[in-house]
Backbone as a chain_set.jsonl record, in Angstrom:
{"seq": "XXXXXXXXXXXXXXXXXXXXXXXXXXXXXXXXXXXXXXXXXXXXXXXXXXXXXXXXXXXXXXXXXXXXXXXXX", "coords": {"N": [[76.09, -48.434, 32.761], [75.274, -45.591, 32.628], [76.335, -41.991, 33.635], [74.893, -39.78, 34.187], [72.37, -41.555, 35.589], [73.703, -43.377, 37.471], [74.901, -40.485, 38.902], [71.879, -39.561, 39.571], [71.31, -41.845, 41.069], [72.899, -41.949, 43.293], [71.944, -39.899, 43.987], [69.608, -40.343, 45.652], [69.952, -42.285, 47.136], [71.227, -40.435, 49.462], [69.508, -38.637, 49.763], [67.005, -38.572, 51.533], [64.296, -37.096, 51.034], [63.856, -36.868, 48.497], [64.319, -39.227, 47.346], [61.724, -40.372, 48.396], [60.236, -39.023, 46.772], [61.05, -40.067, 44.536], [59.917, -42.742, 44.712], [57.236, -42.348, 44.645], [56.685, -41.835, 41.999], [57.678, -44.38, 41.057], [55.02, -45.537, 42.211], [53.653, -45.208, 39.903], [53.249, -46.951, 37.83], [54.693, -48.847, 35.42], [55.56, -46.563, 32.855], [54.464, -44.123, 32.917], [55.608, -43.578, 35.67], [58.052, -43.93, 34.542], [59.002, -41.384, 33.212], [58.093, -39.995, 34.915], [60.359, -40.659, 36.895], [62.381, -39.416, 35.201], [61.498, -36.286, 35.04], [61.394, -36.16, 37.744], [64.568, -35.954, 38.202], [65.102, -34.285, 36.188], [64.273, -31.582, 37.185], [66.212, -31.846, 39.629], [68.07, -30.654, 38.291], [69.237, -32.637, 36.095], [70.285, -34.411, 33.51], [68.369, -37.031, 32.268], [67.009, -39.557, 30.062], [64.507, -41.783, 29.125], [66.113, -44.069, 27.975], [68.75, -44.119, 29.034], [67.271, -45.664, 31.764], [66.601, -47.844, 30.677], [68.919, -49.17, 29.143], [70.414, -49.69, 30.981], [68.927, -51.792, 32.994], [69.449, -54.149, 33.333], [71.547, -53.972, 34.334], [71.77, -53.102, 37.032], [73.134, -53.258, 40.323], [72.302, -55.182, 43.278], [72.176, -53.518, 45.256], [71.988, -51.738, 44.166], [68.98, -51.665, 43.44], [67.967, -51.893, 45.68], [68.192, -49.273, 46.445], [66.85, -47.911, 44.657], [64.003, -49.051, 45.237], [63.129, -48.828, 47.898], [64.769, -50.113, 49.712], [68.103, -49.513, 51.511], [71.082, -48.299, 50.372]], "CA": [[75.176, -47.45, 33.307], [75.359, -43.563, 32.49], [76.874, -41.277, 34.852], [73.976, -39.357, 35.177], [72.08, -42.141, 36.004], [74.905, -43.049, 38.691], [74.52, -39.82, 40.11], [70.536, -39.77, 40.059], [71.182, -43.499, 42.345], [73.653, -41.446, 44.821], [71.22, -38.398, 44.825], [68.483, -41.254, 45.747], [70.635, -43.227, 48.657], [71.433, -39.664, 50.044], [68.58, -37.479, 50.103], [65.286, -39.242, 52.098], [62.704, -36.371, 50.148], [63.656, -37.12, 46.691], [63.737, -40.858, 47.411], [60.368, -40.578, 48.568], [59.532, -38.872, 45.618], [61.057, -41.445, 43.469], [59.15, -43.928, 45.231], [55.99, -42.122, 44.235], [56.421, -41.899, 40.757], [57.113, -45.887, 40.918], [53.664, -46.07, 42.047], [52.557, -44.506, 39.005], [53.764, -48.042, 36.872], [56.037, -48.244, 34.448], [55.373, -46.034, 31.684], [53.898, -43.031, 33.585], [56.809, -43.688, 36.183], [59.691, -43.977, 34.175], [58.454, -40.471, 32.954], [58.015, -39.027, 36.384], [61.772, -40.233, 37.7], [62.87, -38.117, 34.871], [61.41, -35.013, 35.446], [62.453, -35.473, 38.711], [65.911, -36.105, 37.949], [65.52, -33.307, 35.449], [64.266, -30.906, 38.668], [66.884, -31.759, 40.577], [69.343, -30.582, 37.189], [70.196, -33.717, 35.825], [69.562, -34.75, 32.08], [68.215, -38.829, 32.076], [66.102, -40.329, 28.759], [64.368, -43.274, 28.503], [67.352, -44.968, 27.128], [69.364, -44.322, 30.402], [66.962, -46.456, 32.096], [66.575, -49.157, 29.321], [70.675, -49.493, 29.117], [70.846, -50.635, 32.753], [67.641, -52.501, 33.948], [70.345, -55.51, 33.802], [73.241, -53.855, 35.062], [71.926, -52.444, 38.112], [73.35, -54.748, 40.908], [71.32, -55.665, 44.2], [71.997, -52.439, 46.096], [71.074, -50.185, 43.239], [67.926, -51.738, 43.314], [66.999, -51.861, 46.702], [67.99, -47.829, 46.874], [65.447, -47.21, 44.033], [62.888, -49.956, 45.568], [63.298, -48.353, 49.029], [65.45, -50.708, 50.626], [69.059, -48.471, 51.721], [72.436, -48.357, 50.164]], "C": [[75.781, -46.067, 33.064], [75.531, -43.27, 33.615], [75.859, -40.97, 35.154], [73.219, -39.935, 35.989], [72.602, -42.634, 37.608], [74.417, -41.928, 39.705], [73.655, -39.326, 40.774], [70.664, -40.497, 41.299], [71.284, -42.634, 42.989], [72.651, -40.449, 45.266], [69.751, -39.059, 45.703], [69.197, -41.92, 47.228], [70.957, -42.048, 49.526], [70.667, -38.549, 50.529], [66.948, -37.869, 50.396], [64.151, -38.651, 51.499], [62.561, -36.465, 48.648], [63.573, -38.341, 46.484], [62.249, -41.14, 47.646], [59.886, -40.535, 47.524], [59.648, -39.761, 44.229], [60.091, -42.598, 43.498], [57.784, -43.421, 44.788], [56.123, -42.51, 42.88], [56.366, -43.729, 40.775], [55.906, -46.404, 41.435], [52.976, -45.873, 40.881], [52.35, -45.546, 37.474], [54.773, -47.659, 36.104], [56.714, -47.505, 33.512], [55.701, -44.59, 32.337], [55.775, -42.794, 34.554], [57.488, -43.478, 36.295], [59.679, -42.492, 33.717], [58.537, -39.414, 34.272], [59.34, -39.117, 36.455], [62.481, -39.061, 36.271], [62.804, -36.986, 34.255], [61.532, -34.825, 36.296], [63.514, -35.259, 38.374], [66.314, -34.575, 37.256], [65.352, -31.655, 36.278], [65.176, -30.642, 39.389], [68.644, -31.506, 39.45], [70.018, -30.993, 36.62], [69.567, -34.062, 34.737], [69.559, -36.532, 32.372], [67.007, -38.667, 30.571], [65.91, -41.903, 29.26], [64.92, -44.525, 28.844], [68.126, -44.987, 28.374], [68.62, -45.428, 31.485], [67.105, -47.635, 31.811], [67.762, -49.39, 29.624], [70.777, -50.196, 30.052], [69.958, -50.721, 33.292], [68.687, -53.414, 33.948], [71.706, -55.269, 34.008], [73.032, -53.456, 36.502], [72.666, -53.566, 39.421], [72.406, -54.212, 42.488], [71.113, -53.895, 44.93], [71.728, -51.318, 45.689], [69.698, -49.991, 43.354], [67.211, -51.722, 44.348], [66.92, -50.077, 46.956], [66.798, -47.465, 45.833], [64.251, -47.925, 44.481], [62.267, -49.595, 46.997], [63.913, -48.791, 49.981], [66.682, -49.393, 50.572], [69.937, -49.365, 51.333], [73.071, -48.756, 51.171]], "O": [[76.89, -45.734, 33.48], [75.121, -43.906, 34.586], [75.392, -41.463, 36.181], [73.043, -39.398, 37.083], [72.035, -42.335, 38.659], [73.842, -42.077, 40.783], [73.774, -38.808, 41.884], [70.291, -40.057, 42.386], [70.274, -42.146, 43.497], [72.433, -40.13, 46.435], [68.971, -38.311, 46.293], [68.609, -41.843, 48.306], [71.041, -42.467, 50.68], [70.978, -37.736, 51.4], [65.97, -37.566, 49.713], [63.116, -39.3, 51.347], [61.626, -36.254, 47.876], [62.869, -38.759, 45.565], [61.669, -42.078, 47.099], [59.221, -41.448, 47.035], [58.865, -40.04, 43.321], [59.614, -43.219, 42.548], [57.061, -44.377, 44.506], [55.639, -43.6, 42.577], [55.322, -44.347, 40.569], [55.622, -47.583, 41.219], [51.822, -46.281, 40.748], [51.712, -45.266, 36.459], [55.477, -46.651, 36.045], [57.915, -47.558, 33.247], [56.794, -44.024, 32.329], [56.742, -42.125, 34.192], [58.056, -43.002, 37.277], [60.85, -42.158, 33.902], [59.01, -38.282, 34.365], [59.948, -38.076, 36.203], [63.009, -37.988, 36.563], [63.514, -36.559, 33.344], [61.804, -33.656, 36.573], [63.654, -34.063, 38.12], [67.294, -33.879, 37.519], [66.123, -30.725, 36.043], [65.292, -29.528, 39.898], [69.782, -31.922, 39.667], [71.12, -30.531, 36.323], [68.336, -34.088, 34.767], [70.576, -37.172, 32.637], [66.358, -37.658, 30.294], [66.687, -42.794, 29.604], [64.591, -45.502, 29.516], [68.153, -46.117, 28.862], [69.432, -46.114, 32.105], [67.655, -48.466, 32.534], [67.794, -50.005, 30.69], [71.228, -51.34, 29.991], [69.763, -49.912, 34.199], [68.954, -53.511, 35.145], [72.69, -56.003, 33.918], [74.024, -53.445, 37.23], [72.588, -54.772, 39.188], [71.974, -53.075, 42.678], [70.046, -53.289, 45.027], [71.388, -50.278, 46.253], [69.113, -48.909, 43.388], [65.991, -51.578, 44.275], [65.944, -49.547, 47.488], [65.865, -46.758, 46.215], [63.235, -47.366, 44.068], [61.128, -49.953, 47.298], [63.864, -48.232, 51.077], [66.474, -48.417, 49.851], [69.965, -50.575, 51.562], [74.297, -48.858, 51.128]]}, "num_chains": 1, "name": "protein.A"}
């Protein structure tokens, strides 16, 4: 997993209004979505692609996924 990615998660398990907003864009499916988290990400001054996602859909482990799913770190 990419750092930035990494420190997207932490900025996601630590800040309840940008998690929300993550959580929106994952309503928006997967395309649209993956698109929204990064222009948030890129909002909140952080470069993600694509490819940062892609790389680690099978590395994330359980508690990555419940902080982007809305469960808590």
């Amino acid at each position: 997993m990419s750092e930035n990615l990494k420190q997207f998660f932490n900025l996601l398990a630590n800040n309840p209004e940008i998690k929300e907003k993550a959580l929106t864009c994952n309503e928006l499916g997967k395309e649209k979505g993956l698109l929204a988290l990064i222009e948030l990400a890129k909002e909140q001054g952080m470069e993600l692609s694509e490819a940062d996602f892609k790389a680690s859909e099978e590395e994330l482990s359980e508690d990555e996924l419940g902080a982007v799913s809305g469960g808590g770190m």
